[in-house]
Biopython code that builds the backbone (N, CA, C, O; Angstrom):
import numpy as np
from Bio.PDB.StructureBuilder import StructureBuilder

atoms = [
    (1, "UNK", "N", (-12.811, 0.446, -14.184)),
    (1, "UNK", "CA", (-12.288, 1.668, -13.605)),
    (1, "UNK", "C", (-11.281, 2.253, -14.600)),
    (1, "UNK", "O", (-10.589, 1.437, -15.209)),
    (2, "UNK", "N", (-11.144, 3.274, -14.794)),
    (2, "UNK", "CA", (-10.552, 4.266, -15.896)),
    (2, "UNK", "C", (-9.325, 4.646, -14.968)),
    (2, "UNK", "O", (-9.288, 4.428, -13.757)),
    (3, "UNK", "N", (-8.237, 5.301, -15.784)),
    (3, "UNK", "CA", (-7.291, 5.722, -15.374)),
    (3, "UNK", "C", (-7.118, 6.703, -14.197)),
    (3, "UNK", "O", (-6.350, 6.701, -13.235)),
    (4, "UNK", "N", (-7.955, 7.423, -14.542)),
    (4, "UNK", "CA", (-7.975, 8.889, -13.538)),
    (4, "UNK", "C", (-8.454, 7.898, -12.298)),
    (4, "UNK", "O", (-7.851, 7.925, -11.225)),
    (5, "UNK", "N", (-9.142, 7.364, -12.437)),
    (5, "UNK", "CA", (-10.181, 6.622, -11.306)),
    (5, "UNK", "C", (-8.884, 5.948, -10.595)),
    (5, "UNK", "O", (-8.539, 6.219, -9.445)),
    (6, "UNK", "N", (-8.331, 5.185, -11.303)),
    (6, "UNK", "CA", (-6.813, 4.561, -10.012)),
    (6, "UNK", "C", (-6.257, 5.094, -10.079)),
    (6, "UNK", "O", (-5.521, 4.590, -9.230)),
    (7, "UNK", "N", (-5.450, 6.372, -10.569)),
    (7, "UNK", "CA", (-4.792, 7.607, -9.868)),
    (7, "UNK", "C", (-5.328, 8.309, -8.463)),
    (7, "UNK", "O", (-4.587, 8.602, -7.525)),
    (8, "UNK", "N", (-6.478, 8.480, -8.496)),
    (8, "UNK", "CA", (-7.177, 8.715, -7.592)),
    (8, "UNK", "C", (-7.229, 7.821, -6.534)),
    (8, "UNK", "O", (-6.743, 8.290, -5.506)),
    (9, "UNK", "N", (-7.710, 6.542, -6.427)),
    (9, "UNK", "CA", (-7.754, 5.414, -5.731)),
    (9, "UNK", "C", (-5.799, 5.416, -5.058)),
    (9, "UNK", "O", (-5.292, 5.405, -3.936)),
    (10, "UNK", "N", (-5.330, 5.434, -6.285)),
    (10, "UNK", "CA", (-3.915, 4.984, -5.699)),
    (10, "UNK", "C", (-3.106, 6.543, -4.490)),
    (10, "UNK", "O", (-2.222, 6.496, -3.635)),
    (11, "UNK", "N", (-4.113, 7.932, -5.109)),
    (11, "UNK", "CA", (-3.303, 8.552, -4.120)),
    (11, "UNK", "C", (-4.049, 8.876, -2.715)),
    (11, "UNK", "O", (-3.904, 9.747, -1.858)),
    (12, "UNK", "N", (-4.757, 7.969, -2.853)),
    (12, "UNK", "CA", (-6.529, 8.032, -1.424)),
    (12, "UNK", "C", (-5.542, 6.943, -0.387)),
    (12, "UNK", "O", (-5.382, 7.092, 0.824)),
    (13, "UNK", "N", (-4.915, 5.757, -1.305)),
    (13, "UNK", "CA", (-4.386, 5.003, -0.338)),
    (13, "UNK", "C", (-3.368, 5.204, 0.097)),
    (13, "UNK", "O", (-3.195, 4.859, 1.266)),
    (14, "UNK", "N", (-2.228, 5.858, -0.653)),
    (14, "UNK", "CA", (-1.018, 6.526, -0.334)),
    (14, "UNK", "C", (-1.160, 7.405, 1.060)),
    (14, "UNK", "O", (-0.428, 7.409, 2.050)),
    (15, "UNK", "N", (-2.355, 8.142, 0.782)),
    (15, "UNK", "CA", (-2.650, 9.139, 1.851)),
    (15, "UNK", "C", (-3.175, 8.702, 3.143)),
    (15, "UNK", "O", (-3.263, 9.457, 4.111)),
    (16, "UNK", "N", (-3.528, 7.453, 3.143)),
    (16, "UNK", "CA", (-4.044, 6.240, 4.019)),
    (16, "UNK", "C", (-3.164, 6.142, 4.744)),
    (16, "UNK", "O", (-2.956, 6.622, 5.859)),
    (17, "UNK", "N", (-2.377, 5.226, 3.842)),
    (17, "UNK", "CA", (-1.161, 4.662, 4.535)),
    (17, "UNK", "C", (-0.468, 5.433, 5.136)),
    (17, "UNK", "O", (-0.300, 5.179, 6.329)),
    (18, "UNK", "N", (0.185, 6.635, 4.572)),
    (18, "UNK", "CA", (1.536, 7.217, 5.603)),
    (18, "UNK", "C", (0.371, 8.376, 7.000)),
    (18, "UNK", "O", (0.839, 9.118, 7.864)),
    (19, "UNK", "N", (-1.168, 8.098, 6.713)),
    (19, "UNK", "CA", (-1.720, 8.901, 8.061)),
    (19, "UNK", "C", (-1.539, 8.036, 8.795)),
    (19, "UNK", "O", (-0.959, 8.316, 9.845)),
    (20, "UNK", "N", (-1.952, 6.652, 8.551)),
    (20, "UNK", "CA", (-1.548, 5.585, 9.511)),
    (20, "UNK", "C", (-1.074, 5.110, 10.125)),
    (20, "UNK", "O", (-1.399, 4.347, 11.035)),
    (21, "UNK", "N", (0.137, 5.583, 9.632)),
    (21, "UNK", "CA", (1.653, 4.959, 9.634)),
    (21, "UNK", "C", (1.933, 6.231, 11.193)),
    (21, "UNK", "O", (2.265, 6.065, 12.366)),
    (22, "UNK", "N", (1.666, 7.134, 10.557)),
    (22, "UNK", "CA", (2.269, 8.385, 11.334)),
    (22, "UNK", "C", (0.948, 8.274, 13.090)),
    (22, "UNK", "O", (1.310, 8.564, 14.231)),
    (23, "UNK", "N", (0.040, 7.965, 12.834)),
    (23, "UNK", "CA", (-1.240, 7.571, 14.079)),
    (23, "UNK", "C", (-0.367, 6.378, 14.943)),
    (23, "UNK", "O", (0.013, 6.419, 16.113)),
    (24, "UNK", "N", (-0.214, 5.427, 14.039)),
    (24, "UNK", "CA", (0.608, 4.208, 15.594)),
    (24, "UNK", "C", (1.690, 4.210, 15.599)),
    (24, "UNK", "O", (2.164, 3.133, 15.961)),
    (25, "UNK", "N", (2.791, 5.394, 15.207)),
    (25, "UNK", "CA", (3.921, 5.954, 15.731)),
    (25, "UNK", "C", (3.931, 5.964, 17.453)),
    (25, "UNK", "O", (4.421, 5.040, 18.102)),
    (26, "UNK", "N", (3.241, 7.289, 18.124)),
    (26, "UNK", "CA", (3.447, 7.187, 19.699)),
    (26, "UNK", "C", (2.901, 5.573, 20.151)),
    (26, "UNK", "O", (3.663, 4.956, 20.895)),
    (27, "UNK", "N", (1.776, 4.971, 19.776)),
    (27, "UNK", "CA", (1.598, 4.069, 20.355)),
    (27, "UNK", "C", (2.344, 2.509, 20.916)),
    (27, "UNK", "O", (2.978, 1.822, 20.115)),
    (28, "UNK", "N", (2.225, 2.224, 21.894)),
    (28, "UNK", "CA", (2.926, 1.215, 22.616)),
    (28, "UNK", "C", (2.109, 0.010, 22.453)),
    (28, "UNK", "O", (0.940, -0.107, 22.085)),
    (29, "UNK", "N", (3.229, -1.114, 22.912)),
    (29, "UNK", "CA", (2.548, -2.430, 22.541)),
    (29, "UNK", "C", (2.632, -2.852, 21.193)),
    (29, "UNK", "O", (3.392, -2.449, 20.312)),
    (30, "UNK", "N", (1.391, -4.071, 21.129)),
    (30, "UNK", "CA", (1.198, -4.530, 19.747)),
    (30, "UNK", "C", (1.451, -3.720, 18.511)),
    (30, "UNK", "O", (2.232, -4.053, 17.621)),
    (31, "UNK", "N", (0.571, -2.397, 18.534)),
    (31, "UNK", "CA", (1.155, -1.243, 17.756)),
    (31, "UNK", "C", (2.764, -1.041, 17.483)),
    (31, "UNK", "O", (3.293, -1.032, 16.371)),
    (32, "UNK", "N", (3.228, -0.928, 18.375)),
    (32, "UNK", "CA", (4.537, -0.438, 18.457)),
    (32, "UNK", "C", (5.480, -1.809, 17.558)),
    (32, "UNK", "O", (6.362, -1.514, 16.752)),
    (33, "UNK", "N", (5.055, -3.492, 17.915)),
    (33, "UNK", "CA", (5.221, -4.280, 17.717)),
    (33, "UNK", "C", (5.616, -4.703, 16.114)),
    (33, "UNK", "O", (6.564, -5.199, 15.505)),
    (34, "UNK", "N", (4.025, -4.084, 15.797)),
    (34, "UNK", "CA", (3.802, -4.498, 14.390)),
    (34, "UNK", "C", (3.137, -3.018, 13.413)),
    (34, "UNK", "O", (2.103, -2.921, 12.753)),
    (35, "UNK", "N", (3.831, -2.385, 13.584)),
    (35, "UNK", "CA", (3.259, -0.572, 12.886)),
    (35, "UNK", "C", (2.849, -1.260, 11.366)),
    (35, "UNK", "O", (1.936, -0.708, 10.751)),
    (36, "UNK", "N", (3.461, -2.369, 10.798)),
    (36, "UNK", "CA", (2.959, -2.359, 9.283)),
    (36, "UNK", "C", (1.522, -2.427, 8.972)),
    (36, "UNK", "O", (1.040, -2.110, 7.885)),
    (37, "UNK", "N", (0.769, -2.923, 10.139)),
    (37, "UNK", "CA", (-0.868, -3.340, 10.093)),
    (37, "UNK", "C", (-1.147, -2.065, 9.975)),
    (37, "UNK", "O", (-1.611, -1.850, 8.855)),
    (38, "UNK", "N", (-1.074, -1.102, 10.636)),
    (38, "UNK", "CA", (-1.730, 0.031, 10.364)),
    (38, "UNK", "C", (-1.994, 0.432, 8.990)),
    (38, "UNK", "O", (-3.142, 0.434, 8.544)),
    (39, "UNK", "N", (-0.928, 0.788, 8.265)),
    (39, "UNK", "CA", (-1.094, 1.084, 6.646)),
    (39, "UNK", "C", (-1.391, 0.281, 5.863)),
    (39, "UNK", "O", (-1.805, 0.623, 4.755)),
    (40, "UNK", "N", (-1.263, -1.002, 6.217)),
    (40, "UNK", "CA", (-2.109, -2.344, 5.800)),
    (40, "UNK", "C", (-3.294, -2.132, 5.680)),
    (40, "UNK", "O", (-3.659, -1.937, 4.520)),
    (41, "UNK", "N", (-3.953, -2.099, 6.352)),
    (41, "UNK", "CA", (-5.268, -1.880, 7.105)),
    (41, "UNK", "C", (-6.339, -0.452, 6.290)),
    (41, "UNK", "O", (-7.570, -0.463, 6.242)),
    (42, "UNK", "N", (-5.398, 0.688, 5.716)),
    (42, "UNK", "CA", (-5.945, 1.555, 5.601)),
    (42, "UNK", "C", (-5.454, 1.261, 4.317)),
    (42, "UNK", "O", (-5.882, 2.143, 3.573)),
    (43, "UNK", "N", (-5.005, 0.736, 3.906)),
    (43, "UNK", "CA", (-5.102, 0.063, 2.133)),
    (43, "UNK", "C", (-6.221, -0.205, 1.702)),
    (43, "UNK", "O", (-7.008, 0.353, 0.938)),
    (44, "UNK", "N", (-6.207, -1.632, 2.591)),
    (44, "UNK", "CA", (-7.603, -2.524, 2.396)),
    (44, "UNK", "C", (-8.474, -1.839, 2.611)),
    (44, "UNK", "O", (-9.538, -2.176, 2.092)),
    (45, "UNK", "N", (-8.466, -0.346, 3.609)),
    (45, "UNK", "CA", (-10.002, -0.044, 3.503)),
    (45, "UNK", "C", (-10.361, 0.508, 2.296)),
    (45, "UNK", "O", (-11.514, 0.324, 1.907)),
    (46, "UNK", "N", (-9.683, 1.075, 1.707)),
    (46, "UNK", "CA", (-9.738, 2.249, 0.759)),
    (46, "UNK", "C", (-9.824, 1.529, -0.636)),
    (46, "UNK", "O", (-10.693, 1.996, -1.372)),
    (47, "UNK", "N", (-9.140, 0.552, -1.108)),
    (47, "UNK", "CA", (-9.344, -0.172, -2.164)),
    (47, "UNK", "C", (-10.412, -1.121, -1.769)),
    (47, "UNK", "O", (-10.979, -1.297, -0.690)),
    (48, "UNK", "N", (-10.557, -1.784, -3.134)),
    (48, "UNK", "CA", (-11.828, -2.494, -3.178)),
    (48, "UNK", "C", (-10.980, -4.311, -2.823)),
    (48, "UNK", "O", (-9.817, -4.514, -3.175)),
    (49, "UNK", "N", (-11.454, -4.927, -2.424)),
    (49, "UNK", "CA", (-10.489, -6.370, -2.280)),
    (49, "UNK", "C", (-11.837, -7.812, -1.898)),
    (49, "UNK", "O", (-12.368, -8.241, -0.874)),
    (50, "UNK", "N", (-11.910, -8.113, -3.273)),
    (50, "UNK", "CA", (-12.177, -9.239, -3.610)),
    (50, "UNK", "C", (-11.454, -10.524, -3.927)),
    (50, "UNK", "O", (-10.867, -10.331, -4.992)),
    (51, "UNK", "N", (-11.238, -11.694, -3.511)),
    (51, "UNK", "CA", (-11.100, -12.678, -4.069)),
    (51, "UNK", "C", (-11.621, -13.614, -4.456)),
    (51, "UNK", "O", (-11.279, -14.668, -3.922)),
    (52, "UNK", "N", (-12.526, -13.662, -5.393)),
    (52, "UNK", "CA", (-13.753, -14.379, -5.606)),
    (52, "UNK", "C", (-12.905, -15.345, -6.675)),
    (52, "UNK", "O", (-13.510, -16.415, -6.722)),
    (53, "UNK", "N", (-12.015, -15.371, -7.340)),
    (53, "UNK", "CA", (-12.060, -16.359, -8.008)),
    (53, "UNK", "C", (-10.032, -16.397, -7.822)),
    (53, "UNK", "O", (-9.201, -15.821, -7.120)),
    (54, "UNK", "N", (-10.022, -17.438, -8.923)),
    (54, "UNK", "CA", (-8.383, -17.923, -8.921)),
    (54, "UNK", "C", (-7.434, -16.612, -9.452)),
    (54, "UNK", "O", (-6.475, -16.245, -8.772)),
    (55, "UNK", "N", (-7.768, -15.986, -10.647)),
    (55, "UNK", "CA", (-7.207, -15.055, -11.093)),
    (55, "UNK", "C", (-7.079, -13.804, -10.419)),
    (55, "UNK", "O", (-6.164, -13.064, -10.781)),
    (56, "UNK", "N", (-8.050, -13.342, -9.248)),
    (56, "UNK", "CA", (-7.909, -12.636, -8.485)),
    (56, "UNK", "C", (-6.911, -12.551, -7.898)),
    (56, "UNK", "O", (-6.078, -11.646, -7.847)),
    (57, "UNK", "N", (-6.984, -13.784, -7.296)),
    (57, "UNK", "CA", (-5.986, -14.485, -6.100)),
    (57, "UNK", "C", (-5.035, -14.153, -6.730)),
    (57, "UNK", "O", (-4.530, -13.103, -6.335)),
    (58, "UNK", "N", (-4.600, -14.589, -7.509)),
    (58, "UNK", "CA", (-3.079, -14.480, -7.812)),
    (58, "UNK", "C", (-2.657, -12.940, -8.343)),
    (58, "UNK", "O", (-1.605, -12.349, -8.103)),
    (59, "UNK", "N", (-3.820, -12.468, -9.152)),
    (59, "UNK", "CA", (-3.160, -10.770, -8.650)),
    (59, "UNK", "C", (-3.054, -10.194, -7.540)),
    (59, "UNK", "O", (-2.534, -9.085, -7.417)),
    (60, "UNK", "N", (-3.745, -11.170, -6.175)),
    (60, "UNK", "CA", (-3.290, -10.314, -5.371)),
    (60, "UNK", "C", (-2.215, -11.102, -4.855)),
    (60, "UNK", "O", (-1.565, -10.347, -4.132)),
    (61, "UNK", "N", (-1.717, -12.207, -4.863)),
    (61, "UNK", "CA", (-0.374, -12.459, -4.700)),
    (61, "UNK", "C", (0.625, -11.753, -5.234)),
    (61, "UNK", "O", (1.443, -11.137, -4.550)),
    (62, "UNK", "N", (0.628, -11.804, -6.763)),
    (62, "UNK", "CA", (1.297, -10.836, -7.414)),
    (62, "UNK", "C", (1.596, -9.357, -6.992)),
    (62, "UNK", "O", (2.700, -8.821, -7.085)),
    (63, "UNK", "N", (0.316, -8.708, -6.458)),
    (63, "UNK", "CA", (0.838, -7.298, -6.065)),
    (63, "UNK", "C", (1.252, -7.038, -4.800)),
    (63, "UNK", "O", (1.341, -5.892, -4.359)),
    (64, "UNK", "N", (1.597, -8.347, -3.976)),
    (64, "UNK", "CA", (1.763, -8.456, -3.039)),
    (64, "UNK", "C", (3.800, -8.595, -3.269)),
    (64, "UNK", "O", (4.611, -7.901, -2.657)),
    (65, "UNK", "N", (4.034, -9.346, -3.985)),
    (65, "UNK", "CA", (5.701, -9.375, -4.526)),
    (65, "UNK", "C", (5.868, -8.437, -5.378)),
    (65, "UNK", "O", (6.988, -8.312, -5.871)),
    (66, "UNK", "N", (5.050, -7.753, -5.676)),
    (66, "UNK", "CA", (5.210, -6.144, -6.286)),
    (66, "UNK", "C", (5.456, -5.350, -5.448)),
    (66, "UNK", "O", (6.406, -4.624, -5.740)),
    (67, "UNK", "N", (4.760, -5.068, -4.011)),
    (67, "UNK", "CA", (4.383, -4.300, -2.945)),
    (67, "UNK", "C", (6.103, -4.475, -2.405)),
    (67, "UNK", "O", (6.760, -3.543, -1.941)),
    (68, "UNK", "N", (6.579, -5.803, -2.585)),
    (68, "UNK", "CA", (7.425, -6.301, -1.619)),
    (68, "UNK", "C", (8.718, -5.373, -2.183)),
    (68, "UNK", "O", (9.443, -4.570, -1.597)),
    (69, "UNK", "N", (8.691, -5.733, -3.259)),
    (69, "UNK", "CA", (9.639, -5.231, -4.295)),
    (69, "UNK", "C", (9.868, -3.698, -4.709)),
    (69, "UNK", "O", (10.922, -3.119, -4.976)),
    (70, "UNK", "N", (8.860, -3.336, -4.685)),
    (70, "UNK", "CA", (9.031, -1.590, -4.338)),
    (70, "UNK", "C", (9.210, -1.460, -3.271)),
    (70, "UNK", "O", (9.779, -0.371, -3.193)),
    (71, "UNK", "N", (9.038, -2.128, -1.663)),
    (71, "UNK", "CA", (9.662, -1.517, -0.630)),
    (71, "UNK", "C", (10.879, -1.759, -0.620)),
    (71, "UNK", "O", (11.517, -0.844, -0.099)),
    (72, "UNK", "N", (11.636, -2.812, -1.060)),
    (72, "UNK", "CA", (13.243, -3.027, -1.090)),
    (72, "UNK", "C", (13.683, -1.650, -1.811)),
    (72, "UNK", "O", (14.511, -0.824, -1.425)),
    (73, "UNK", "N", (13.012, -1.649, -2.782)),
    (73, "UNK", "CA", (13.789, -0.213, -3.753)),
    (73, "UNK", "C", (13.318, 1.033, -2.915)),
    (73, "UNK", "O", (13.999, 1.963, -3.348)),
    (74, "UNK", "N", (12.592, 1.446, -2.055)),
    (74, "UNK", "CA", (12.002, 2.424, -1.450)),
    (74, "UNK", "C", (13.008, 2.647, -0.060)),
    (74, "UNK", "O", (12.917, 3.592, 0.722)),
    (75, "UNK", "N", (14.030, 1.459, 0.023)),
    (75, "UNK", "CA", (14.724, 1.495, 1.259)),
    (75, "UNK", "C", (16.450, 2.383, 0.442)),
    (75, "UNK", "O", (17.334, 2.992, 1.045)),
    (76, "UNK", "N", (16.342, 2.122, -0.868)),
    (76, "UNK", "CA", (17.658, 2.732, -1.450)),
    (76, "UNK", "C", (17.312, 4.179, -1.384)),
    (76, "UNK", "O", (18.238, 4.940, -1.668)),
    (77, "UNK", "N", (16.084, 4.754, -1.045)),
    (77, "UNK", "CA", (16.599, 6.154, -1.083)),
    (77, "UNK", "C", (16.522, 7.010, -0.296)),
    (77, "UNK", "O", (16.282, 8.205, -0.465)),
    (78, "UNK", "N", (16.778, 6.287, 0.860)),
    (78, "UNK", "CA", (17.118, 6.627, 2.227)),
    (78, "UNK", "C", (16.005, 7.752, 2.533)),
    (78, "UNK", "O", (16.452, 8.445, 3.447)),
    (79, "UNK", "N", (14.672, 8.234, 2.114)),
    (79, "UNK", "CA", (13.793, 8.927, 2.618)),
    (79, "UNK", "C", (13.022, 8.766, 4.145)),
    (79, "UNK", "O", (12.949, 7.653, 4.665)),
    (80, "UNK", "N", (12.752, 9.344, 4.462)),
    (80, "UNK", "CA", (11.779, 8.637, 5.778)),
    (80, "UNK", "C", (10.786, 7.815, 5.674)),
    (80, "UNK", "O", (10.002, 7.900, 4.729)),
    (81, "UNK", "N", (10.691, 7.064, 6.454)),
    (81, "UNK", "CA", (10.097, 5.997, 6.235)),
    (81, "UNK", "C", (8.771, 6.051, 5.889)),
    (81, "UNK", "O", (8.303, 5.219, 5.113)),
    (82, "UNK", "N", (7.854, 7.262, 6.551)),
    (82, "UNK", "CA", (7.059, 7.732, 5.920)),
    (82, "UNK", "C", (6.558, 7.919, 4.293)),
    (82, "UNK", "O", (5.615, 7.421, 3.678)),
    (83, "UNK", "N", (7.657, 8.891, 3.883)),
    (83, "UNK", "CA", (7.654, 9.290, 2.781)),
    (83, "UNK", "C", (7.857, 7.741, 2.047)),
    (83, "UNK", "O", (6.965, 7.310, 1.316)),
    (84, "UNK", "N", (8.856, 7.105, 2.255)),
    (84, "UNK", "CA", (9.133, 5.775, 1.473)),
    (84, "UNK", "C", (7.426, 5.179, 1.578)),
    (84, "UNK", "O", (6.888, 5.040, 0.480)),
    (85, "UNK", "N", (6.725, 4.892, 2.592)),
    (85, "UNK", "CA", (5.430, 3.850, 2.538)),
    (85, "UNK", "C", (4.629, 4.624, 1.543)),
    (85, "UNK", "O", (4.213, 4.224, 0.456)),
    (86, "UNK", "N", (4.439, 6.136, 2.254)),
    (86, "UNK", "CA", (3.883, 6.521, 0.802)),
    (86, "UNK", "C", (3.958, 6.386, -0.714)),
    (86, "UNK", "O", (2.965, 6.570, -1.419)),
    (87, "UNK", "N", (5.206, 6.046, -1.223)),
    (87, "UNK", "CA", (6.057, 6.309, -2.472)),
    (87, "UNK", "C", (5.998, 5.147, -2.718)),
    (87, "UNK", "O", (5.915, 5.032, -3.941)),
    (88, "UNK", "N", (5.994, 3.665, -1.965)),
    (88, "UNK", "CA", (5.471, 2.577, -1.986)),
    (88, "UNK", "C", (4.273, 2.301, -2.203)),
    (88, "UNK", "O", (4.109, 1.367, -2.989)),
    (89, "UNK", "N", (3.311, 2.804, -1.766)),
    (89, "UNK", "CA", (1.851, 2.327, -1.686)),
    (89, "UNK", "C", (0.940, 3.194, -3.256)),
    (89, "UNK", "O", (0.102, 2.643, -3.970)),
    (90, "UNK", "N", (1.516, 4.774, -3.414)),
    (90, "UNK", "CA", (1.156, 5.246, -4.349)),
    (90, "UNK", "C", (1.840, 4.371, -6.207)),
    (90, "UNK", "O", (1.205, 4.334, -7.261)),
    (91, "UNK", "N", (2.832, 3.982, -6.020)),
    (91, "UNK", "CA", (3.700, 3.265, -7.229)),
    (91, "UNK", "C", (3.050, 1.973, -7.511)),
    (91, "UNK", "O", (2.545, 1.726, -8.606)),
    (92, "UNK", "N", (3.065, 0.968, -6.301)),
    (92, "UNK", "CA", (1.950, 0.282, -5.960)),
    (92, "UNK", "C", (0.784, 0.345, -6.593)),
    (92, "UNK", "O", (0.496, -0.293, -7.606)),
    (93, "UNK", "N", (-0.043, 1.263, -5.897)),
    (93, "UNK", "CA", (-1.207, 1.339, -6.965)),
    (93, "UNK", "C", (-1.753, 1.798, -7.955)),
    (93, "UNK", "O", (-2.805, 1.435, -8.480)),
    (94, "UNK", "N", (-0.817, 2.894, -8.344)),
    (94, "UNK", "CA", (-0.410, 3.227, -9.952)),
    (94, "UNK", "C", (-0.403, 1.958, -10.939)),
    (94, "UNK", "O", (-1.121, 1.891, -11.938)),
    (95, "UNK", "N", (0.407, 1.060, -10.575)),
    (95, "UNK", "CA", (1.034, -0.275, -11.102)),
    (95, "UNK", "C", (-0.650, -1.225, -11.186)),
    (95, "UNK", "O", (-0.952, -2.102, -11.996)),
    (96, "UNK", "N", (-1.328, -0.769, -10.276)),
    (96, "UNK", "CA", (-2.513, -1.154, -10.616)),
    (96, "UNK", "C", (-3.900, -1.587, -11.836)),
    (96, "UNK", "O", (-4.605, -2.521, -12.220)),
    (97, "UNK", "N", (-3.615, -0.125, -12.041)),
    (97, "UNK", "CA", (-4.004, 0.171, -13.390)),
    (97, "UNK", "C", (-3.625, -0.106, -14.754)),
    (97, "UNK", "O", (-4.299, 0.099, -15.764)),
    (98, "UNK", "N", (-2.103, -0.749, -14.635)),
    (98, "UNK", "CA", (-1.870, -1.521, -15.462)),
    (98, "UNK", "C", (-2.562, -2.598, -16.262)),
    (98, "UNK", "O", (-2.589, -3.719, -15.755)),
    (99, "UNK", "N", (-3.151, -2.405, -17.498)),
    (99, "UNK", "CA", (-4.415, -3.661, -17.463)),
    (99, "UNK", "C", (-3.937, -5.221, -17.726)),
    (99, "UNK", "O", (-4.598, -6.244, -17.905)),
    (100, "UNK", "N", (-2.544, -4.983, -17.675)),
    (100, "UNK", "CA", (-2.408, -6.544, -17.932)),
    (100, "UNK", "C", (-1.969, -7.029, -16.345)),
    (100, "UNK", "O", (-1.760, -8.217, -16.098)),
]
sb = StructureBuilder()
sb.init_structure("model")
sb.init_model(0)
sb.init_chain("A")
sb.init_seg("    ")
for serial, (resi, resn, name, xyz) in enumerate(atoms, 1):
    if name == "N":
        sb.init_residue(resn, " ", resi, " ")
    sb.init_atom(name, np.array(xyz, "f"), 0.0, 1.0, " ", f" {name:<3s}", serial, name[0])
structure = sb.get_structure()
């Protein structure tokens, strides 16, 4: 996948996530419980997610303490939370394309 291609990918999921995010807002219950599944959820659909082997795995561990780590910094700039998951999830998968 080429650059443009995870720019693209990364702002399909960005756009995922904070519709998501913003859909199990009114909802009650489990929803209400756990809102992070939602944009979770519309990550994974939108990217491709294999773990077929060891090296996988651990990039996706890795972008998982990446993920973690841009939301700590996404909480310093006091945006809405919205805007922050977005700004998270798009940096996120920008960081993707990184080939190493």
């Amino acid at each position: 996948m080429n650059l443009e291609q995870h720019l693209n990918v990364s702002l399909k999921a960005a756009l995922a996530a904070a519709l998501a995010w913003l859909a199990v807002q009114p909802l009650w219950g489990v929803a209400d419980e756990y809102p992070y599944y939602a944009p979770l959820g519309a990550v994974i659909a939108v990217t491709t997610t294999v773990a077929g082997s060891v090296r996988e795995s651990l990039q996706g561990v890795l972008a998982i303490f990446t993920g973690a780590a841009l939301a700590l910094g996404a909480v310093l700039t006091h945006l809405p939370t919205v805007a922050e998951l977005a700004l998270v999830v798009a940096l996120g998968s920008a960081l993707s394309a990184w080939p190493r």
